[in-house]
TORTOR-91572 format. One record per residue: x, y, z of N, C-alpha, C in turn; residue number from 1. Coordinates in steps of 0.2 Angstrom, whole numbers. Each point is the difference from the previous one (the first is absolute). Last residue first. Layout:
# TORTOR-91572
   n_xx   n_yy   n_zz  ca_xx  ca_yy  ca_zz   c_xx   c_yy   c_zz    k
      X      Y      Z      X      Y      Z      X      Y      Z  NUM
...
END
This chain:
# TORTOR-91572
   n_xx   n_yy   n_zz  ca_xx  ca_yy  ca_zz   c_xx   c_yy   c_zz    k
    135    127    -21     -6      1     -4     -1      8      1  336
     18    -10     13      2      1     -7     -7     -1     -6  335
     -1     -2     26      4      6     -2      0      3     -7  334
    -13    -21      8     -2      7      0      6      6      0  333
      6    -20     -2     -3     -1     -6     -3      9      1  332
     14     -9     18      5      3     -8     -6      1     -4  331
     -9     -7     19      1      7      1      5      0     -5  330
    -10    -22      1     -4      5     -2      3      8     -1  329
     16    -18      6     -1      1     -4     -5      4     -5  328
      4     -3     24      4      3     -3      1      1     -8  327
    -17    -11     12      2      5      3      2      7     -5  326
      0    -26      0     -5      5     -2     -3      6      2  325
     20    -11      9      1      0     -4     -6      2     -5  324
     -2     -3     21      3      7     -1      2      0     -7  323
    -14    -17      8     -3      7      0      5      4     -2  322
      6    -26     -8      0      4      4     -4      8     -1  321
     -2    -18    -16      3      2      3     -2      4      6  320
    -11    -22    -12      1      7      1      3      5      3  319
     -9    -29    -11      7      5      6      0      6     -4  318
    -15    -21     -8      2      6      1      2      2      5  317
      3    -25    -12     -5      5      6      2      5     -1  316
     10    -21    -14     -6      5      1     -4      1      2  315
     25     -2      2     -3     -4      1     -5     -1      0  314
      3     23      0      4     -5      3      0     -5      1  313
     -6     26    -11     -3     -7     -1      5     -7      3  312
     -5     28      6      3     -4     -3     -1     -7      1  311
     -9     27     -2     -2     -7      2      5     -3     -5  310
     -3     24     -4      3     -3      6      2     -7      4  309
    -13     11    -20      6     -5     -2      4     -3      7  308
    -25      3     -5      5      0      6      7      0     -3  307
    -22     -5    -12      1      6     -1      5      4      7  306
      1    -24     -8      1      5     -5      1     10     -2  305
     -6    -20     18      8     -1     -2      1      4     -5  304
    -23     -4      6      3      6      4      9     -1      0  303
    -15    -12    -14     -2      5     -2      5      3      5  302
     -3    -21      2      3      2     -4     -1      4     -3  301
    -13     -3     19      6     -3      1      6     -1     -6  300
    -24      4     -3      3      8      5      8     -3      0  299
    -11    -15    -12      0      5     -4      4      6      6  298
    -10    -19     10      7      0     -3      2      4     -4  297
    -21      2     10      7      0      4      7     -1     -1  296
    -22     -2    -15      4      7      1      5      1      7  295
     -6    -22     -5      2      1     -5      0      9      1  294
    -12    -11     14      8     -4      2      5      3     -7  293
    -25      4      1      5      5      8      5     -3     -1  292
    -12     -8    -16      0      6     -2      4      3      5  291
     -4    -23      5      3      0     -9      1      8      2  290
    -17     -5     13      8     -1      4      6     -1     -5  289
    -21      3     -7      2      5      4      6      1      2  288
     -9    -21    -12      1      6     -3      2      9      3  287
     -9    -20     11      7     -3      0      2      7     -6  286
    -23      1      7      6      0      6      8      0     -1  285
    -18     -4    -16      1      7      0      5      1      6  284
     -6    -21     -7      3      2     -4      2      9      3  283
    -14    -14     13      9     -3      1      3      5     -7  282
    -23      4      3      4      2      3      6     -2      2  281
    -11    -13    -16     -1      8     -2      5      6      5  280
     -5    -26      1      6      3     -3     -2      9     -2  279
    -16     -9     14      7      0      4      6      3     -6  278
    -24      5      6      2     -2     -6      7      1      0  277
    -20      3     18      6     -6      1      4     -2     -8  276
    -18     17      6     -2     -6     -4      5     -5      1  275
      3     22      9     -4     -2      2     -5     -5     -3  274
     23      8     -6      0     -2      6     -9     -3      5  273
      5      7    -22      2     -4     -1     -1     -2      6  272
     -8     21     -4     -3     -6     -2      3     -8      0  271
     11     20      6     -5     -1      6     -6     -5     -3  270
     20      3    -13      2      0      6     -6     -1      5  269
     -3     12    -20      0     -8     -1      3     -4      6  268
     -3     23      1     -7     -2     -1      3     -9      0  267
     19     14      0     -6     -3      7     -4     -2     -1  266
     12      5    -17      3     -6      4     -4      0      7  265
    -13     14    -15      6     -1     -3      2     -6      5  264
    -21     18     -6      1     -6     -2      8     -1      0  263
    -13     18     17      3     -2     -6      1     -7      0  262
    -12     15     18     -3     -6     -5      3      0     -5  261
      9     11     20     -3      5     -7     -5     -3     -3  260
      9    -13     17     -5      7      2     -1      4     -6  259
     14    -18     -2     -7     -3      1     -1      5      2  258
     18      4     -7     -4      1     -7     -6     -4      4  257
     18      6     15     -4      5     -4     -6      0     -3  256
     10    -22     10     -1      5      5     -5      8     -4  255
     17    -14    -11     -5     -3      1     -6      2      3  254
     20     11      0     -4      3     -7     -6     -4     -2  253
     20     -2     17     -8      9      3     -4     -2     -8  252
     18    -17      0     -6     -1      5     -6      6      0  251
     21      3    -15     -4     -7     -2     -5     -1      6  250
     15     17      5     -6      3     -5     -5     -7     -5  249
     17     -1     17     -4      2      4     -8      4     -5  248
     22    -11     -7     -6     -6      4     -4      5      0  247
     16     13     -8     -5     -5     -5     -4     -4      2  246
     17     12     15     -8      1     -2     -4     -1     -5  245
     22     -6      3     -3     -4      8     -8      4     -2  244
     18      9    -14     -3     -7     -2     -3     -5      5  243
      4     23      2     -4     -1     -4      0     -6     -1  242
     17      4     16     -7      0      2     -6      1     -7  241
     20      0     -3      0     -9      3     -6      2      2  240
      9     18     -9     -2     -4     -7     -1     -6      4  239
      4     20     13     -6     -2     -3     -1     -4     -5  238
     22      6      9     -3     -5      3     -8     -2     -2  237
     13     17    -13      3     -9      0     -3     -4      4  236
     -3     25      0     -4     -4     -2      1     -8      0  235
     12     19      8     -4     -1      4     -8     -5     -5  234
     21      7     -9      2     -1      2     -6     -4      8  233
     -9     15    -18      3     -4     -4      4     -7      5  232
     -8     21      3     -5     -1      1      3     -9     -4  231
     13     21      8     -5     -4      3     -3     -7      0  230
     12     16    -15      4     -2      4     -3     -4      6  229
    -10      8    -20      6     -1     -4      5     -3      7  228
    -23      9      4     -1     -6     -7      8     -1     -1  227
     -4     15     21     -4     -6     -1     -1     -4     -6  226
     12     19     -3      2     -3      7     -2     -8      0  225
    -11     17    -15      8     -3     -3      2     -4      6  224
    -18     12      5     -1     -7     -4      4     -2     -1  223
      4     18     13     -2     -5      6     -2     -6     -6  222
     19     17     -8     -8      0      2      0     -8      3  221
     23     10      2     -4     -4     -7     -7      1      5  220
     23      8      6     -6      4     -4     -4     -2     -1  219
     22     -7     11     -1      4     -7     -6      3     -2  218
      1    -10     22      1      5     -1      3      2     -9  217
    -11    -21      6     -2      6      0      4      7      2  216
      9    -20     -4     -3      2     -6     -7      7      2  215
     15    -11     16      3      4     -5     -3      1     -6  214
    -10    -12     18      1      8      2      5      4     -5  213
     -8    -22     -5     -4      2     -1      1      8      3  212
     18    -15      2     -3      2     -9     -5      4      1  211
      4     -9     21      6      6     -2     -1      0     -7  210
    -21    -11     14      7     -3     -3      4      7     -4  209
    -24     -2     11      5      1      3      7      0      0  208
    -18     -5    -13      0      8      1      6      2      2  207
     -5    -25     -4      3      3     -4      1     10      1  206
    -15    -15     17      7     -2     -2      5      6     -6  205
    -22      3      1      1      3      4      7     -2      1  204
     -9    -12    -17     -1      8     -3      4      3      6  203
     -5    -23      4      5      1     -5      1      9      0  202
    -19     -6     12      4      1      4      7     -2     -4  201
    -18      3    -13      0      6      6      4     -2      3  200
     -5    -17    -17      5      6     -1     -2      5      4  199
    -11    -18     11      9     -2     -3      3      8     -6  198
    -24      1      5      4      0      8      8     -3     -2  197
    -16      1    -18      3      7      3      4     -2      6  196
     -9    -20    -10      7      5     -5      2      5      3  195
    -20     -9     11      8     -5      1      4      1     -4  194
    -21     10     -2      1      2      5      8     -1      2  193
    -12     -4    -21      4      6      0      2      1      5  192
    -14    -19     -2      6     -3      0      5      9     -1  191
    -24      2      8      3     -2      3      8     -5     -1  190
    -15     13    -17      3      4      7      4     -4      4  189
    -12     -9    -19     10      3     -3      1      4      7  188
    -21    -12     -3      4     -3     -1      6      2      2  187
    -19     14     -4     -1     -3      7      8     -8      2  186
     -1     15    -22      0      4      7      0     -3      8  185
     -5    -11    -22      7     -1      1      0      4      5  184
    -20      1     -3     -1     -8      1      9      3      2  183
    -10     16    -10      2      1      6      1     -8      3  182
     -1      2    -22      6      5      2     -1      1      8  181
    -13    -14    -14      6     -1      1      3      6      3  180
    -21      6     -3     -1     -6      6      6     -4      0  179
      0     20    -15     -1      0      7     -1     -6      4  178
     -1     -4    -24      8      3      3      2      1      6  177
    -17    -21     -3      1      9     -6      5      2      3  176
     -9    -24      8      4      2     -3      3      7     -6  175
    -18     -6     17      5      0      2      6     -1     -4  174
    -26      5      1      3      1     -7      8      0      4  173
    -17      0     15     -3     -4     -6      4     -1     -7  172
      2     16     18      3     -4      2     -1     -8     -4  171
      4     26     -8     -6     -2      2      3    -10      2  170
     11     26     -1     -1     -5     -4     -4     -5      4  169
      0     25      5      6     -1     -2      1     -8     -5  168
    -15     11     20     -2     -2     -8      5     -2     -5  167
     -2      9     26      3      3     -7      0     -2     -7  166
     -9    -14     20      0      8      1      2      5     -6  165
      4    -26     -1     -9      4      3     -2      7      0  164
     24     -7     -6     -5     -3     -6     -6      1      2  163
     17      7     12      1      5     -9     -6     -4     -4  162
      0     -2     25      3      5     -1     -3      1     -9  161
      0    -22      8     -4      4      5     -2      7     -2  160
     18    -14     -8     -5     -2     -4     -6      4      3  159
     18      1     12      2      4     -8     -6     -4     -4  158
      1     -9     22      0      8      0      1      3     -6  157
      1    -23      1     -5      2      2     -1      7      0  156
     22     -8     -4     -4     -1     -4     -8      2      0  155
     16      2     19      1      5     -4     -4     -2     -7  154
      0    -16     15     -4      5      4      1      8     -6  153
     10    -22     -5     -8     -1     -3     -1      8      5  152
     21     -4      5     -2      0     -9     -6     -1     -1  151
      9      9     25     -2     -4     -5     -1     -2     -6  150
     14     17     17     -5     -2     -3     -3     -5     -5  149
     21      6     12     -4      1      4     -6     -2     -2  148
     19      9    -15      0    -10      3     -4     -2      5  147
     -3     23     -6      0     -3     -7     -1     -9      4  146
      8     17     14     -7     -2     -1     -1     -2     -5  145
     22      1      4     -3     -3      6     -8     -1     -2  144
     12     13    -17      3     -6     -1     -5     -5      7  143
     -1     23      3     -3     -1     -6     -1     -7     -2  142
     14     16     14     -4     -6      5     -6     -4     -5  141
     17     18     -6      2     -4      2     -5     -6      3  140
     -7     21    -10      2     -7     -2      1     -7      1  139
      0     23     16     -7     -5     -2      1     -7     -3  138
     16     15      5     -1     -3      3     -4     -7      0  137
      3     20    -15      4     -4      0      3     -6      6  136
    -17     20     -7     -3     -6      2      6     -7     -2  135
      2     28      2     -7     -4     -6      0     -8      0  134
     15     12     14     -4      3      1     -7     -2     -4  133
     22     -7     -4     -2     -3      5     -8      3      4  132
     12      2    -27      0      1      8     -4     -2      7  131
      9    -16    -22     -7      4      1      2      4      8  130
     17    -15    -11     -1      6     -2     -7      5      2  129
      4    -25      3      6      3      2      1      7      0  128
    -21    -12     -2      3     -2      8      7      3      0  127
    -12      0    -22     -3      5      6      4     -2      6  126
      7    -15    -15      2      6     -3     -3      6      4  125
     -7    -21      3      4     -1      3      4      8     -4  124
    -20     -3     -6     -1     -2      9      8      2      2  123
     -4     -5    -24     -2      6      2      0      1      8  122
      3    -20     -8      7      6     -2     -2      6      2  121
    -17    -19      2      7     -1      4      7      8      1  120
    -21     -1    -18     -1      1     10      5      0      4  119
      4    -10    -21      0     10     -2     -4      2      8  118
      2    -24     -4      7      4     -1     -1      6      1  117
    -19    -14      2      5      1      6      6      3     -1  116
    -16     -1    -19     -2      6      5      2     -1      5  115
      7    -14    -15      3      7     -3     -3      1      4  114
     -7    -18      4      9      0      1      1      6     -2  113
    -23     -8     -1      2      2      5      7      2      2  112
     -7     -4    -21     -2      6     -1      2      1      9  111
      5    -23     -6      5      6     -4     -3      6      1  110
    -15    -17      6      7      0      5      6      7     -2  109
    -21     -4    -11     -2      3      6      8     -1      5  108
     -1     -9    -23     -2      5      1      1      4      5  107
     -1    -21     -1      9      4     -4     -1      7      2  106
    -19    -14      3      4     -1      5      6      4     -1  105
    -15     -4    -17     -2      7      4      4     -2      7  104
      8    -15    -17      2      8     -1     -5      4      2  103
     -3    -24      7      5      0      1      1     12     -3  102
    -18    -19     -4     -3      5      7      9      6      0  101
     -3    -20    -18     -5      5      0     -1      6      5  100
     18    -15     -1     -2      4     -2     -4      3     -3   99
     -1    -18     16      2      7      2      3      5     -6   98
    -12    -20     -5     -5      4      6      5      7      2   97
     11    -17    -15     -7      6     -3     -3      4      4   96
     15    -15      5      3      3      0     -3      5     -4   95
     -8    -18      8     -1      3      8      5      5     -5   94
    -16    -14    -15      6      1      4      1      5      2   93
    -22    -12      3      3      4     -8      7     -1      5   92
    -19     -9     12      2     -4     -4      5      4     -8   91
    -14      5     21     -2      1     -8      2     -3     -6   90
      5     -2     27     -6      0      0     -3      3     -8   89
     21     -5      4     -3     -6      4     -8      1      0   88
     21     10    -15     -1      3      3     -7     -9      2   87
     24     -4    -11     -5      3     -1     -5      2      6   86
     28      3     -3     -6     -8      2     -9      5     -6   85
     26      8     -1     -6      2      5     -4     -5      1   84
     24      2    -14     -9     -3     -2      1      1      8   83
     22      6     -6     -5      3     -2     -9     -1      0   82
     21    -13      4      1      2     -8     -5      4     -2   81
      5     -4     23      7      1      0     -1      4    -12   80
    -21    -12     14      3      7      3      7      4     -3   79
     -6    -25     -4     -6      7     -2      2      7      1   78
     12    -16     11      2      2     -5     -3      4     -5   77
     -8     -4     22      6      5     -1      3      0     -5   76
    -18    -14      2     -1      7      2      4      5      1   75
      6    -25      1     -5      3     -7     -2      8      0   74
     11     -9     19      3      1     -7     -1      0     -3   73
    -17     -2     17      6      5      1      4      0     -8   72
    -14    -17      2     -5      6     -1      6      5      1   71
      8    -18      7      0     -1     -6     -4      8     -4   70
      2     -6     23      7      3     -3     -2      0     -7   69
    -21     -7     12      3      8     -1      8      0     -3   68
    -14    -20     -9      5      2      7     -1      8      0   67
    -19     -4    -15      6     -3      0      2      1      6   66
    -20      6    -11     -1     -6      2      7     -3      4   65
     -5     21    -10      0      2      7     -2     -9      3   64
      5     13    -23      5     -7      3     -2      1      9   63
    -13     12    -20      3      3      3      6     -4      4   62
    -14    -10    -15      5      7     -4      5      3      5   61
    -15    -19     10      4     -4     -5      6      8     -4   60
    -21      7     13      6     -4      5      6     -2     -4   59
    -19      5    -14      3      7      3      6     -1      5   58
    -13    -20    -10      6      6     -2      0      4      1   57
    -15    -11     13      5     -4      0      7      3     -6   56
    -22     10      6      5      2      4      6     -3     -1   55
    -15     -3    -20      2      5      3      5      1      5   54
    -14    -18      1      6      1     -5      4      4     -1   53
    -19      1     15      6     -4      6      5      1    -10   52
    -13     18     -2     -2     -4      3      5     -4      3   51
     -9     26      2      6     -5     -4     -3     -7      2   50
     -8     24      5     -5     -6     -3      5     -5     -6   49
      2     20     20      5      1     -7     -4     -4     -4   48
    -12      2     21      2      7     -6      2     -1     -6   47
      4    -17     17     -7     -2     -6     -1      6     -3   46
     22     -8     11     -5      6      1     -3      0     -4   45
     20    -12     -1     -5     -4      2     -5      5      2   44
     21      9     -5     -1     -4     -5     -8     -4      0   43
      9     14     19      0      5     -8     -5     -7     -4   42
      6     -6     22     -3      6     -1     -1      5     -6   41
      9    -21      2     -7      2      4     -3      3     -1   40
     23      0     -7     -3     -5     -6     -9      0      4   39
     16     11     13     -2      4     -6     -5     -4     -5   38
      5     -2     27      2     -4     -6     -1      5     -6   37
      6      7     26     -7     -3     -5      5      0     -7   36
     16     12     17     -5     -2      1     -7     -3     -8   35
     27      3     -5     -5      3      2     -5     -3      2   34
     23     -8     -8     -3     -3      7     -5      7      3   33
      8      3    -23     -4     -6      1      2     -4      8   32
      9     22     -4     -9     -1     -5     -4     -8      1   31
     23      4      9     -2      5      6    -10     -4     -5   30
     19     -4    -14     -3     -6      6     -5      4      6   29
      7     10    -21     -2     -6     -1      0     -2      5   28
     10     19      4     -3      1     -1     -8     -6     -2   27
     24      0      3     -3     -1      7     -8      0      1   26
     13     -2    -20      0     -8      5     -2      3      5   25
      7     20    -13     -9     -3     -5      0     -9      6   24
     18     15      7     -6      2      1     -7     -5     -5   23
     22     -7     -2     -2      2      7     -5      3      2   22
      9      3    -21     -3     -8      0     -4     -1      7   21
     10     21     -2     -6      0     -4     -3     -8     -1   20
     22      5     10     -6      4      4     -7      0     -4   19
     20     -8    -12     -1     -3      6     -6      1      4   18
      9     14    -17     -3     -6     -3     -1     -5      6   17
     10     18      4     -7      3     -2     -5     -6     -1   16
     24     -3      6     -4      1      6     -7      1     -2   15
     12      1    -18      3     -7      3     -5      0      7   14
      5     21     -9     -4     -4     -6     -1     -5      1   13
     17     10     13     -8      5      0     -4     -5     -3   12
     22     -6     -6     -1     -1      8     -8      0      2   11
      8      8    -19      0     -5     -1     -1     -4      7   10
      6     24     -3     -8     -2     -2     -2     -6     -3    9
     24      3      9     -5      4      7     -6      0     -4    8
     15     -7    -13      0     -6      6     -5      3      4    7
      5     16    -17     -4     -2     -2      0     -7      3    6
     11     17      6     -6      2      2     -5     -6     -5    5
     23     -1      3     -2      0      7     -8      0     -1    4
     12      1    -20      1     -4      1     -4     -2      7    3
      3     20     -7     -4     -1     -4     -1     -9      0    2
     17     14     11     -6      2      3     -6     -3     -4    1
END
């Protein structure tokens, strides 16, 4: 087993490392076959008050005199040891710019992933046990309006709401507790939408499986039920879709923090893009795609761990048969 599992996160690793070279080449070439010249438009903008010497080493630092291939592998070795270029319109390093902006980004993503989990479960734990009479229906359709609704539509309304009307925190001060907490609010709904609908119809699957009718007839409370036999089994899948919603919380965040008016990867993202500070957005670009290709990996050798079911073959995951997880849940529920 140990032998399997560790060809199968060598494998994983290998395709990681692959995907991420692949995205930072797509990334350099897409940037620089961008409409208008940067060196034009940035460099040569009498605002800036550079002269032709000056431009001529700024050109000379940045290698934008060179072949593109060559500017390519220069760029990626850079990239491979760490150096971000320096930033085009300041001239600091681009690895300074983002961490400076980078931990209120941390921030607001992580506070939005605790308020889609505890949303997500809570929704899904009413849709199983809440009587139907008090709005066990309803729930259910909850996940639909959430993804329904827009991220800036729900941020506008909560800043409408708590911070014009209710006072609550003041929009001028977007970094205080409130104006994070609902920022991650407006963030965390829509990725809680796409955890709940896969653990509800997991949860509904699993109700209907003979452990779950034998465990309830021994007695167990609807919590015990749901935490010890439920909730566990109907979750495995949720691990592929949280890591499919870390994109979703790397994009809704750029999105957020420019309506809250926070300082983070957006702000610098929407400066970058609109001064054409190429290597600043190649940096941020190609670093995202480092972040989603690296928690997909992490889910992918994670879920071999928490499945003993999952067997490693050649290294892919193969999962046994339904009846054989079946049959194995209703031994466990007997003898708990």
């Amino acid at each position: 087993m140990r032998s399997a599992y560790l060809s199968y996160a060598a494998k994983r690793f290998a395709q990681a490392v692959v995907v991420i070279l692949l995205a930072y080449v797509f990334t350099f070439v897409v940037v620089s076959i961008l409409p208008g010249d940067p060196i034009t438009n940035v460099l040569r903008d009498p605002q800036n008050g550079f002269t032709e010497d000056q431009i001529r080493q700024i050109i000379a630092a940045q290698g934008l005199d060179r072949p593109i291939p060559v500017q390519l592998w220069t760029s990626l070795s850079n990239f491979v040891t760490g150096d971000l270029g320096l930033s085009m319109r300041s001239s600091r390093p681009v690895t300074t710019l983002i961490a400076e902006v980078l931990p209120s980004t941390l921030l607001l993503a992580s506070s939005a992933f605790a308020i889609a989990l505890l949303l997500a479960l809570t929704i899904a734990y009413g849709t199983q046990f809440l009587p139907k009479r008090f709005g066990q229906g309803l729930l259910r359709g909850f996940p639909s309006l959430f993804l329904s609704v827009p991220n800036f539509v729900i941020s506008l309304a909560l800043i409408h709401i708590f911070g014009f009307q209710l006072g609550l925190f003041r929009v001028i001060a977007p970094d205080s507790f409130w104006a994070t907490f609902f920022a991650a609010i407006a963030l965390g709904v829509p990725v809680s939408a796409r955890i709940a609908e896969v653990l509800i119809a997991n949860l509904d699957k699993e109700s209907d499986q003979e452990y779950a009718a034998v465990a309830r007839s021994r007695g167990l409370t609807q919590v015990r039920l749901f935490a010890r036999h439920l909730l566990k089994p109907s979750s495995l899948p949720v691990v592929t879709v949280i890591a499919l919603a870390i994109g979703e919380l790397l994009g809704g965040s750029l999105i957020t923090e420019t309506v809250f008016g926070r300082t983070g990867i957006g702000s610098l993202v929407q400066r970058s893009v609109s001064t054409q500070d190429l290597p600043v957005l190649q940096a941020v670009v190609s670093l995202a795609a480092v972040v989603f290709v690296l928690v997909n990996l992490i889910a992918d050798l994670v879920y071999p761990l928490l499945d003993p079911r999952v067997k490693l073959i050649g290294g892919r995951r193969v999962r046994p048969t339904t009846a054989d997880d079946s049959a194995a849940a209703t031994t466990a529920a007997v003898t708990s």
